[in-house]
N, C-alpha and C positions, 0 to 999 in steps of 0.2 A: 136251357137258357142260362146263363151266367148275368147273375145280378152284380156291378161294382161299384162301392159305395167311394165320393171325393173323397183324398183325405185331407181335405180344407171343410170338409161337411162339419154341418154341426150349425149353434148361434151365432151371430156375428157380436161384434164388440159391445156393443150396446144392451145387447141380450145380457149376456156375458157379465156385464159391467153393474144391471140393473137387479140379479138374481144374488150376485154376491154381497151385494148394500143390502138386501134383505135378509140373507142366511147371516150377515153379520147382526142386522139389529135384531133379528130372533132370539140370538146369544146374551144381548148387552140389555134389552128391556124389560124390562118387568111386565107393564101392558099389554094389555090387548091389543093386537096390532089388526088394524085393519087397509083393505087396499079399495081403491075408490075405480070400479072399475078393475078389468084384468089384466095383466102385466104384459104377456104375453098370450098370442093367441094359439096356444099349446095346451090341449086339455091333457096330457099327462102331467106340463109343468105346474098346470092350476092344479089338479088333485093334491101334487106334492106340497105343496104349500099349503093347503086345506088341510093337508095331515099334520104338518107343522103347529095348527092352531090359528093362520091366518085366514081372516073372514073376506068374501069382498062384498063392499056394500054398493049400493046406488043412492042413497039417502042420508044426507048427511044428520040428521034432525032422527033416523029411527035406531043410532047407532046408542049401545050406551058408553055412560063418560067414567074416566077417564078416559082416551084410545093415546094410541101413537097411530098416526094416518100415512101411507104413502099413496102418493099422487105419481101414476105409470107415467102421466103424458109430461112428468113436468122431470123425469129423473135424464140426466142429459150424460 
């Protein structure tokens, strides 16, 4: 069997667009950053960012303060 992968494969723009606003405020915050919900529905991308130090939470009231927050549904 010959497996062949597009080579258009991969995230699309938005993926793309939403990973690298992250990998930058990683760099630039000091905070604890956390994500309201998962960014992507990619469990290797979530791992990766879990190792980074990013938490995801679902409650916005159990998180402690200071945070930097990103909101998935709202990064356009």
């Amino acid at each position: 069997m010959k497996i062949e992968i597009a080579k258009n494969a991969g995230f699309c723009f938005g993926v793309k667009r939403a990973l690298a606003l992250i990998e930058d405020n990683v760099k630039k915050i000091k905070k604890p950053i956390r994500m309201y919900g998962h960014l992507v529905h990619n469990e290797e991308v979530i791992k990766r960012l879990l190792a980074k130090g990013i938490k995801v939470i679902d409650n916005f009231s159990k998180s402690a303060r200071p945070i930097s927050l990103i909101l998935p549904n709202l990064i356009d």
